[in-house]
matplotlib code that plots the C-alpha trace (Angstrom):
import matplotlib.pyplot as plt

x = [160.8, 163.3, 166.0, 166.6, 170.4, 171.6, 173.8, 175.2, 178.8, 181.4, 182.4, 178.8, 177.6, 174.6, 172.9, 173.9, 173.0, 169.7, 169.1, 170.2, 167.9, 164.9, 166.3, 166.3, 163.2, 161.3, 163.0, 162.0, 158.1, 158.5, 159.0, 156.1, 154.0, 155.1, 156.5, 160.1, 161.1, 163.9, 167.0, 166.0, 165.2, 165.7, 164.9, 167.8, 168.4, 170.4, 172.8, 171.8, 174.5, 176.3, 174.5, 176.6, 176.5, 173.2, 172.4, 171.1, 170.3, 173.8, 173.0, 172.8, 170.4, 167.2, 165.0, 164.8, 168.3, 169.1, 169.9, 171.3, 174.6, 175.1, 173.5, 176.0, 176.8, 177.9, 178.8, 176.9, 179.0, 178.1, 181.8, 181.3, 182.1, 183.8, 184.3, 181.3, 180.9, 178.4, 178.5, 175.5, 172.8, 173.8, 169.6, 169.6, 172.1, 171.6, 168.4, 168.4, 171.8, 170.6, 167.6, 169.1, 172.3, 169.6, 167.2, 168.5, 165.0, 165.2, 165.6, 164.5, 163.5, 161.7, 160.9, 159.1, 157.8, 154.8, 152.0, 149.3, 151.7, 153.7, 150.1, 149.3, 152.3, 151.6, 148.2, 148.2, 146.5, 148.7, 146.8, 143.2, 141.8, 138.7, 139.4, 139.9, 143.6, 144.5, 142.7, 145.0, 148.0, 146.2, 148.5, 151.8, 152.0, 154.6, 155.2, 158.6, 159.0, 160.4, 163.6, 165.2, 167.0, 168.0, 171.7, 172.8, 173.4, 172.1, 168.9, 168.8, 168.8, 166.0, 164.2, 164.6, 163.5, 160.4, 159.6, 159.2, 159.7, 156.3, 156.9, 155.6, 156.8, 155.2, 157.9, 155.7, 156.1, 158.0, 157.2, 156.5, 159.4, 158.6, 160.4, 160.1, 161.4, 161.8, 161.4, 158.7, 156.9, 158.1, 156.6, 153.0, 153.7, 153.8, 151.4, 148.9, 150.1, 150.0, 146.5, 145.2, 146.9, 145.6, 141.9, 142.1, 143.3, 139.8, 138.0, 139.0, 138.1, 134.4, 134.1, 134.2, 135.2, 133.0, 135.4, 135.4, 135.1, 138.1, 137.5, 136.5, 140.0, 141.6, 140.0, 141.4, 145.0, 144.2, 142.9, 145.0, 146.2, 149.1, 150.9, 149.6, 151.9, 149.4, 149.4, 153.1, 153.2, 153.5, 156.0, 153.1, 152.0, 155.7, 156.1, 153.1, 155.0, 158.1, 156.3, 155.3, 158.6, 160.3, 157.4, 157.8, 162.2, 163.4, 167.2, 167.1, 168.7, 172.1]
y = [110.4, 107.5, 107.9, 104.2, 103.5, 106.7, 108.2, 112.2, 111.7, 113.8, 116.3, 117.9, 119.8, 118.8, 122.2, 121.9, 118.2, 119.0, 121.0, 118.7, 116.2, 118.5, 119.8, 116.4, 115.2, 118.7, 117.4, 113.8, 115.5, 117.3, 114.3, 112.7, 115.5, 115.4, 119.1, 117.6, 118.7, 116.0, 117.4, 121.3, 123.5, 124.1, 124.7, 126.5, 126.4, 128.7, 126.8, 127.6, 129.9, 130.2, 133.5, 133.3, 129.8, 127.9, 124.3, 123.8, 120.0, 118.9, 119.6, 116.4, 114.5, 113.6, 114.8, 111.2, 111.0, 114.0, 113.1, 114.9, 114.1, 115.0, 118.2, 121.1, 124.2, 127.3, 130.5, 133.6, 134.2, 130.6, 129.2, 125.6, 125.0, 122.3, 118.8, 118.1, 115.3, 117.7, 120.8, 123.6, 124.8, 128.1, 129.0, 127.9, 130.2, 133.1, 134.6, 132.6, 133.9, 137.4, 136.6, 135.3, 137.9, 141.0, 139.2, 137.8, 136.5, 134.5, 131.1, 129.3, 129.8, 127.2, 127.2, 125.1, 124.6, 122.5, 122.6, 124.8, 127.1, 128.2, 128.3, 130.5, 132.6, 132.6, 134.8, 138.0, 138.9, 136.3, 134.5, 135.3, 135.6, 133.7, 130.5, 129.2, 129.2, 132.1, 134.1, 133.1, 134.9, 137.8, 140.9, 138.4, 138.6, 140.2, 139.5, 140.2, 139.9, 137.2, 137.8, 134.0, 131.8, 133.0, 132.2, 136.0, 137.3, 141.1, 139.5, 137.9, 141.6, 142.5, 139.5, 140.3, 144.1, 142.8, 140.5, 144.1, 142.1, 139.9, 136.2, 134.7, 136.1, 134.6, 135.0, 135.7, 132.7, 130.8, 130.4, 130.7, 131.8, 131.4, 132.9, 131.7, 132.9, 128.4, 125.8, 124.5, 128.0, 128.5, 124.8, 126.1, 129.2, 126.0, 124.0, 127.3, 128.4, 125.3, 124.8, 128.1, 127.6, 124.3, 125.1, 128.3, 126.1, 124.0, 127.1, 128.7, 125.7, 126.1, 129.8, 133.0, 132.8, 134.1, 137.3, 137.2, 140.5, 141.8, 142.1, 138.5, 137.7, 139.9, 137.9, 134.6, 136.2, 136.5, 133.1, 130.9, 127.7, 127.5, 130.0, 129.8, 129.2, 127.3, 124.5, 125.1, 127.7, 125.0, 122.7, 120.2, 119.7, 119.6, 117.1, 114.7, 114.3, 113.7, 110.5, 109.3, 110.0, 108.1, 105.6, 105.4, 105.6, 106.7, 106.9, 110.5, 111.2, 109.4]
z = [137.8, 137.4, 135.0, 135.0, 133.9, 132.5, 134.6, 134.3, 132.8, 134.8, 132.2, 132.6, 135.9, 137.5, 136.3, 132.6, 132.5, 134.1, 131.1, 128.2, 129.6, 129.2, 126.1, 124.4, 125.8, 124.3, 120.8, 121.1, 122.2, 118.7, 117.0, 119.0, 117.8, 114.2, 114.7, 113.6, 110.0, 109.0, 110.4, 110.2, 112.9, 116.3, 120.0, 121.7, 125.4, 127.9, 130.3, 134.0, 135.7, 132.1, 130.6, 127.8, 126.6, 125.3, 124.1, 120.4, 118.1, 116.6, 113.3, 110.8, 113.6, 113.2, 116.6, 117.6, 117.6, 119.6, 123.3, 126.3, 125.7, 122.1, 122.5, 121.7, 123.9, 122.1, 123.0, 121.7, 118.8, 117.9, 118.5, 119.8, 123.7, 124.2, 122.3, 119.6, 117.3, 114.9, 113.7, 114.4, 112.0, 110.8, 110.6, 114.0, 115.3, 113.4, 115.3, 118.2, 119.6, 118.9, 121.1, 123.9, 123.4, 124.0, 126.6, 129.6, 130.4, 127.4, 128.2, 125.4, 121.8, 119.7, 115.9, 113.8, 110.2, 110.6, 107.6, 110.1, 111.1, 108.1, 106.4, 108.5, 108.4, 104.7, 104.9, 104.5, 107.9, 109.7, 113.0, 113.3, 117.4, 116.3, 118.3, 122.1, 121.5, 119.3, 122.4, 125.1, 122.8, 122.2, 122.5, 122.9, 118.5, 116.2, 113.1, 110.9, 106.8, 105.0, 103.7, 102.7, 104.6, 108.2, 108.0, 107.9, 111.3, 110.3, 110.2, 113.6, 114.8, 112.5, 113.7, 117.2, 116.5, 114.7, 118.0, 120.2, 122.9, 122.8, 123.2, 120.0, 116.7, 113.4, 110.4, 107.6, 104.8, 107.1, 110.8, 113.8, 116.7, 120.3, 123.4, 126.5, 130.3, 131.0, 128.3, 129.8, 129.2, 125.6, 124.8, 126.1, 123.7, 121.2, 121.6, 121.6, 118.4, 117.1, 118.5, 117.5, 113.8, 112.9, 114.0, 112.0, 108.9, 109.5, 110.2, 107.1, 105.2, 106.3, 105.8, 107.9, 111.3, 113.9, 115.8, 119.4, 121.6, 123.0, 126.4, 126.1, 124.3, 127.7, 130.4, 128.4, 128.5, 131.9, 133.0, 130.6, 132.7, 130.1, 132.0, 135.6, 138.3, 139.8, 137.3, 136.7, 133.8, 131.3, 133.6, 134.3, 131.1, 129.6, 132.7, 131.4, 128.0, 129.0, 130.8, 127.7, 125.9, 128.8, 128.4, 124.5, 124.3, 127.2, 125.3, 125.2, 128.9, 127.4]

ax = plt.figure().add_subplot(projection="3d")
ax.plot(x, y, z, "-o")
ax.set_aspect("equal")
plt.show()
């Protein structure tokens, strides 16, 4: 993929700039998707070959405004690394360093507020498996209770406990929280939660959804293309948006 004229500037390895370009192109595909939420939340990434450091949105930027360069790397005690024009969400750090802290294969954690799946987080018996989508994450649920603004690091612990390890954990009047071994695997976590959040929202609005069998619900764990390395466990798919972003404003690899 071209990159046209925007060249890596020297005070960033080729590994870590790698990754800011990805990590701003997956916010600019939020904001494509309308999953942006003014200047809140977050998608945190780890720098390759620095365990302990990870990139996260300058906080005060709109997603559209977010590019490789102004990206800030922190450390896990959320100390900024480095120089940084912008300060860091406190939210944003609060369980997402605790995540990638106690799982190395953590790469990258996403959250988002959008109307289907906070709505959804709002019901009392959370996601329903009544729909293509919500099948391919059956068994990869948790779910963890409200308890206010995540700005208090105690929390981030209890947030991570609640997860119990599964990749997609549904904070109940809030949102969803998504963990993912790439970023390119924790954005197919997404878009299915998404997915299987807004058709239950339509579903819902029709009447009672019809269930679906569980070995049914098994084999589509099984067969999900979202996460086949064949079809590059979410990579090609993350690939085919990042073509439009570059397409649509390509400023985002600055």
């Amino acid at each position: 993929m071209s990159t046209g004229p925007f060249l890596r500037p020297e005070r960033f390895a080729p590994a870590e700039w790698e990754a800011r370009v990805q990590l701003a192109a997956a916010y600019r595909i939020f904001e494509h998707l309308g999953w942006s939420e003014l200047i809140y939340n977050h998608i945190s990434l780890r720098v390759p070959g620095e365990d302990s450091h990870f990139l996260i949105n300058p906080f005060g930027l709109h997603y559209r405004e977010v590019t490789a360069s102004n990206l800030v790397k922190v450390d896990i005690d959320g100390r900024i690394v480095g120089h940084s024009d912008w300060p860091i969400n406190p939210a944003g750090f609060a369980f997402h360093s605790a995540i990638h802290a106690a799982q190395p294969e953590a790469h990258c954690v996403m959250h988002v507020h959008t109307t289907s799946t906070m709505a959804v987080c709002c019901l009392e018996d959370g996601l329903s498996y009544t729909n293509f989508y919500a099948a391919q994450l059956y068994g990869s649920v948790a779910y963890h209770d409200f308890e206010g603004i995540t700005v208090h690091l105690d929390e981030g612990r209890r947030i991570l406990a609640s997860a119990g390890g599964k990749p997609v954990l549904l904070l109940r009047n809030h949102g969803p929280v998504v963990i993912g071994r790439t970023l390119p695997h924790a954005f197919a976590l997404m878009w299915l939660v998404q997915r299987a959040c807004e058709v239950q929202m339509a579903t819902l609005s029709m009447g009672a959804p019809r269930p679906i069998p569980v070995p049914v619900m098994e084999g589509c764990v099984r067969d999900s293309l979202n996460f086949n390395p064949k079809f590059g466990a979410g990579a090609d798919a993350f690939a085919a948006l990042q073509r439009l972003i570059d397409a649509k404003d390509p400023s985002y690899r600055r």
